[in-house]
Phi, psi and omega in degrees: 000298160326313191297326196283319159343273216299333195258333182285359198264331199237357160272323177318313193254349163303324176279330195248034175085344176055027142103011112008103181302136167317180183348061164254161186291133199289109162293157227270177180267302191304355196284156156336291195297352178281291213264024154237005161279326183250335153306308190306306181337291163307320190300288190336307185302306156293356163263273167336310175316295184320297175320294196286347176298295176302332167311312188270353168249000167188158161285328195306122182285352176267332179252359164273346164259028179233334183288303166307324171305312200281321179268295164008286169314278195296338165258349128341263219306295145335299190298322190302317204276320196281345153318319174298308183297328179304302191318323202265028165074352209252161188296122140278017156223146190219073175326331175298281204287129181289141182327171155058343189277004165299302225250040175095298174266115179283116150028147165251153162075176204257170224270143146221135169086218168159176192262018170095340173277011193108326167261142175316125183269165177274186176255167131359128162311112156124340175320155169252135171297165187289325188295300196300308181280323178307309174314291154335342198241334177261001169300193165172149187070237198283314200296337198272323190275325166280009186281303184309296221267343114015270127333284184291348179281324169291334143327309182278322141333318136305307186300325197291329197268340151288325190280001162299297186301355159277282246266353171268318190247339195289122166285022200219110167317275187338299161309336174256326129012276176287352160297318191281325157307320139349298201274304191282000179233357160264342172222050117299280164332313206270309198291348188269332145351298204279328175292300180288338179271354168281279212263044162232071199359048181257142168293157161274000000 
């Protein structure tokens, strides 16, 4: 029921453009601002899948509410982005073009997900491998909550180090805006991460 929320919550806003200027200039499908709207997007995306894994492998309440906050947030947000590519006419998924070359860099690492023929897309900076949500999804307790927090602490890292890389190239105020927001609110998040995995005698 939360998940069905979270997502009629983030279609909502997906629709109604996320706050997209009226007659600002339409950026290019190749431009920063496409591919870090459908890059992120995914990122976003697999950071909620997590969240809600852990909600359901423990009780513990501090970290289910940093699970909720994150998928909450982040899946807003998603929606937000992916309202921009509607609005701006342009694809939101683009098989052609490799993660990351907005910014210069493709996708790193062996593959999650893939382009429908069978081959592997690379990851993301901060992505979890498929093996790795399996893990996560057969932990439970303690092992499930430094496992999640872990994973999203790499994960935000990656998110932190792409929505840097909107606010140096995205040419759409608005978009560098909710990047920068980003960025200040994931490593809030990253420090409080590091506070729960101390006092569950874990390293980050």
């Amino acid at each position: 029921m939360v998940l069905a929320l979270l997502f009629a919550g983030a279609a909502a806003v997906a629709s109604s453009g996320g706050g997209a200027p009226e007659g600002a200039r339409t950026p290019a499908a190749d431009s920063a601002d496409a591919g870090f709207a459908r890059d992120m997007s995914v990122h976003h995306q697999q950071a909620v899948e997590m969240s809600f894994i852990v909600r359901d492998r423990t009780k513990d309440a501090d970290v289910r509410r940093l699970a909720y906050d994150i998928a909450n947030t982040q899946a807003n947000q998603r929606g937000m982005m992916l309202g921009w590519l509607e609005r701006w006419g342009l694809p939101k998924v683009a098989p052609d073009q490799q993660p990351m070359a907005w910014m210069g860099m493709p996708g790193q690492g062996d593959g999650h997900g893939g382009d429908g023929h069978g081959a592997k897309a690379p990851l993301m900076p901060g992505m979890a491998t498929e093996e790795q949500l399996a893990e996560l999804g057969s932990a439970s307790g303690r092992d499930a909550e430094v496992l999640y927090l872990r994973l999203m602490t790499a994960h935000h890292q990656g998110g932190v180090h792409m929505a840097e890389g909107c606010v140096e190239r995205c040419g759409d105020e608005v978009q560098r805006k909710l990047a920068q927001g980003m960025v200040d609110a994931q490593e809030s998040e990253i420090a409080l991460m590091a506070d729960l995995l101390r006092q569950r005698g874990a390293k980050d």
